[in-house]
N, C-alpha and C positions, 0 to 999 in steps of 0.2 A: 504494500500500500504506500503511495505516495505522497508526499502531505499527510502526513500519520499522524503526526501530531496536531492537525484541524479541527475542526466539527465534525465535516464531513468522513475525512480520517480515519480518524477517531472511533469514529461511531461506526464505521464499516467495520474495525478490528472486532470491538466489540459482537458486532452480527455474524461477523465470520470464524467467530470463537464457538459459536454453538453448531457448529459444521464439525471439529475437531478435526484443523487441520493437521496436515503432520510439523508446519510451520509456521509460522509468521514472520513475515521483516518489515518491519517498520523504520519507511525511511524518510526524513524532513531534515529539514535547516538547522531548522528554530529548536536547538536544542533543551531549553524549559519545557518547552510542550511535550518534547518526549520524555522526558526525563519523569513529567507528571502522570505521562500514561504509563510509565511503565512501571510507575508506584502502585497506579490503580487496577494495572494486569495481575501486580503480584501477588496484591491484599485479597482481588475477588476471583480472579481464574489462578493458581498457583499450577496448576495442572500443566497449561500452555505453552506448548514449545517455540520462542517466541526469538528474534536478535532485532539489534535496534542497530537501521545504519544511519550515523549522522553524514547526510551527502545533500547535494544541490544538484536538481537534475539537468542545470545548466553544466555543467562538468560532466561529459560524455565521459570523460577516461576514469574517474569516478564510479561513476554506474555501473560503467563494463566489468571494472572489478566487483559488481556486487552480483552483479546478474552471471559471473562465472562463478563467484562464492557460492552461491545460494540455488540458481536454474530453480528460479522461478515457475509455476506452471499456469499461475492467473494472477494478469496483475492489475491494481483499481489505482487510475492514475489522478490523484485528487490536488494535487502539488499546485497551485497558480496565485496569482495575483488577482485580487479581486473588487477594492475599491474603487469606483469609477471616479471619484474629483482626484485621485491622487495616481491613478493611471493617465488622467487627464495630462498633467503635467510632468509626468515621467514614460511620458508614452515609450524609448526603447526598454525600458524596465518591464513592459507588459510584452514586446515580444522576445526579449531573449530569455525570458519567464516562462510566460503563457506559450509561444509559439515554436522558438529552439529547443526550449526543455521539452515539449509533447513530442518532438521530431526525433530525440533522440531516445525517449523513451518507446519511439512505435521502432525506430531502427534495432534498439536492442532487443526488442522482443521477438524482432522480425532472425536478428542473425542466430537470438539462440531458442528458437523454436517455439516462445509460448503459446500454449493452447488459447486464451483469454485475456484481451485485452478490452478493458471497460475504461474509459474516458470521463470524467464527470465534466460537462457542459453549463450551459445558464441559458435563462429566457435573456439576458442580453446580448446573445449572440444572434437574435432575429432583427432583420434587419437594424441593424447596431446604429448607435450614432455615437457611441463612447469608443474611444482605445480597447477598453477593457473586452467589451461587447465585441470587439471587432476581432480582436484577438485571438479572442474565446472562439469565434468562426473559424479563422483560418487554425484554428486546432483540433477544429471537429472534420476541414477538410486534409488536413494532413493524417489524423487517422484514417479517412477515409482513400488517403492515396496508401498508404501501410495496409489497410486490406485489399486493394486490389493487388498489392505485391506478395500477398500472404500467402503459404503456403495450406495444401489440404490439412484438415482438422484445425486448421489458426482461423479466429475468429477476433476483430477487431471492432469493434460499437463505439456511439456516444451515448450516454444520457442525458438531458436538456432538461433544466430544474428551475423552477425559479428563489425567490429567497425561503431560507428556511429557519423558522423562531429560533432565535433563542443561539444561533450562532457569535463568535465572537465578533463584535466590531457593526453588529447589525442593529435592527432598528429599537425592537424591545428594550435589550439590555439599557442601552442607550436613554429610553425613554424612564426605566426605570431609576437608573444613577438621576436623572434631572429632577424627578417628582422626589425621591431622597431629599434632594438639594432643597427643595422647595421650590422648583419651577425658574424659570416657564420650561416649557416643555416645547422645544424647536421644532416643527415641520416645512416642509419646502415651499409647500404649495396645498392649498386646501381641495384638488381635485388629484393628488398623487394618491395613484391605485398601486399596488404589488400582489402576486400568487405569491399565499405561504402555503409552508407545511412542517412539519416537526422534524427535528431530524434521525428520528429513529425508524420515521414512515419514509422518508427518503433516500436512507440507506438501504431498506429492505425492498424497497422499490427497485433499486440502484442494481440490487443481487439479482431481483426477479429477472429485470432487461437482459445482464449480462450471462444469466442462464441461457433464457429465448434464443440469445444473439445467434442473429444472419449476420453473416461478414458484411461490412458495411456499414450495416443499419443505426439511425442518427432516431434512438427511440426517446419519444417523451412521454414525462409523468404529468397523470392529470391531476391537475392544482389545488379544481374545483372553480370559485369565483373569487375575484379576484377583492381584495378589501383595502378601503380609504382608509390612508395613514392617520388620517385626521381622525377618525370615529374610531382605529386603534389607540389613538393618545389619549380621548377622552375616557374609553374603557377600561385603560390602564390606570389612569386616574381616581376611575371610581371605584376599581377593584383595592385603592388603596383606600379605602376609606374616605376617599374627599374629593368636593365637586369642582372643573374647570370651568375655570374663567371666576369663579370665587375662589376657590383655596392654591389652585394652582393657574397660572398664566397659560394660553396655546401662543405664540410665535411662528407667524410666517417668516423662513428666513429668505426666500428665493428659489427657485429651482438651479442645481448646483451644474458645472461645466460636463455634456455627457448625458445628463440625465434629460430620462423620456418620462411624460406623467402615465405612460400606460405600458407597460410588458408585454410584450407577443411570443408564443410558444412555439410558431412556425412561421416560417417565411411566405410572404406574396405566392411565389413559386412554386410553395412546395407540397402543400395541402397534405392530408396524412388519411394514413389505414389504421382500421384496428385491429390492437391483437391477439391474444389465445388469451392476455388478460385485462380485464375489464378497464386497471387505472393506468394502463400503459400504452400510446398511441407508437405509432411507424411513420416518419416522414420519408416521403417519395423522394427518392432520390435521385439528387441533380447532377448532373457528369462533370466532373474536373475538365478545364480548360488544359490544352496540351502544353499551354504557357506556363501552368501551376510550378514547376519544379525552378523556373527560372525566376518568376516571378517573385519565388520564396528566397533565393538570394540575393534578388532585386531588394528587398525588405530586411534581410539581417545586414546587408550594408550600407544604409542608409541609416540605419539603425543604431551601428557601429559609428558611423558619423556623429550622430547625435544630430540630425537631419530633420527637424520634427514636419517639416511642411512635406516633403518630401517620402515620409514614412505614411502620413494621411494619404499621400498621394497612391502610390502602392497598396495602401488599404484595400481604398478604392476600386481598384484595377482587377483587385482576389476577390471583391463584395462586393458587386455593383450596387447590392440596397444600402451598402454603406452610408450615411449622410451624417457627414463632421460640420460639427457646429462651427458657421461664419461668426465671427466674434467684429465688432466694428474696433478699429486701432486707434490709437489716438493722433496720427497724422491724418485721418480720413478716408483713408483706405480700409478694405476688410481684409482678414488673416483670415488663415482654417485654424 
């Protein structure tokens, strides 16, 4: 598992413990975060055969040693970058994250055989208008070129999610530190909608897809309806005991660089099947441009530059529904 130490992660170790694998590796950065799962492995699963790699899956010669150590048989690649104001402004950090790191993780699986590669995606990867969102795309099509390269018995998927409670760095927790504080309680915009779901329902969702998996296939989880941030804050509010806009403040701050007021869980293009299970859709699948492979180092070396208009541009070229926010400059001209 990648990003082991995540929500997401995380929470996949956990569901994949009640399989009784012969293994587990957990592998992330952020050595805290593993450091605390694998307090919480050893207090509640003692049983579990488990190693912790500390690596960055932007380090290919890194991984290769893990993926020879270890010959992996399935692996849930959950490792990315995922704030959008802060991808905003560090846009090559999201593709030699999001996009090198996915590339090297389908290559590795690709040269040493594994049977199961799962992807974890986002609803901001339909038609994106953030880096992050964007990124997240061309990571769902570079698995998507790693299965057409795959061999028989290899199966390579995305899964496409949208936010999920209770995560770090997300909307709740957030909501709850402020009402602590005593308010106000910040939202963007009073008509911003997002799809939640817990993240124990979206890991197991997560397993469900990578079971199913057809090579290829870019499956998504269904959300349900989608809920205003706004009637979340107030709800939070009153689950603490006290009412907004008397005891605690709501605050509009803006909608931030990146962000969309509504999530989409498929593309224009792509419209979806269903599958053999009820909360899990199939999007139809769109054929890689034979440009794709050039395209992709057109993008890690401008990237390398530190090229930001020029990486939008490229974006653009891999996502046609791409649309990067014009921002007006202050000589009078507009930027992307």
């Amino acid at each position: 598992v990648t990003g082991a130490g995540g929500s997401i992660g995380s929470e996949l170790v956990r569901q994949v413990i009640r399989f009784h694998p012969e293994r587990v590796v957990l592998l992330g950065r952020g050595e805290n975060s593993l450091f605390l799962l694998e307090k919480e492995l050893e207090a509640s699963y003692p049983e579990l055969k488990y190693k912790v790699a500390v690596a960055d899956v932007r380090d290919q010669d890194r991984l290769r040693r893990v993926f020879q150590l270890y010959r992996p048989q399935v692996v849930f690649h959950a490792a990315a970058h995922k704030h959008v104001p802060l991808m905003e402004t560090n846009p090559d950090e999201a593709i030699f994250n999001n996009v090198r790191g996915t590339q090297n993780v389908v290559e590795l699986c690709l040269e040493f055989g594994v049977e199961r590669l799962v992807n974890i995606s986002t609803d901001k990867a339909v038609n994106p208008t953030s880096v992050m969102g964007a990124s997240k795309r061309v990571a769902e099509q570079v698995v998507a070129w790693g299965a057409s390269r795959a061999a028989s018995g290899q199966v390579f998927v995305s899964v496409r999610f949208g936010n999920v409670l209770g995560s770090r760095g997300s909307v709740v927790p957030v909501f709850l530190e402020q009402i602590k504080r005593g308010g106000p309680v910040t939202v963007t915009h009073p008509e911003m909608r997002r799809y939640f779901m817990t993240i124990p329902e979206a890991a197991q969702l997560v397993l469900q897809a990578g079971g199913m998996g057809e090579n290829g296939n870019v499956y998504i989880l269904d959300m349900g309806e989608p809920v205003r941030i706004l009637d979340l804050a107030k709800d939070l509010i009153r689950l603490a005991g006290l009412e907004p806009y008397r005891d605690i403040d709501i605050v509009f701050t803006g909608v931030r660089p990146g962000e969309k007021l509504f999530e989409e869980l498929l593309t224009a293009e792509e419209g979806a099947e269903a599958s053999c299970h009820e909360k899990i859709w199939v999007a139809k699948k769109s054929p890689l441009s034979s440009e794709f492979p050039h395209l992709l180092e057109e993008l890690y070396r401008v990237a390398r530059q530190g090229d930001d208009l020029a990486l939008r541009q490229v974006l653009k070229r891999l996502i046609p529904t791409y649309q990067p926010e014009v921002v007006p400059a202050t000589d009078g001209s507009d930027r992307v």
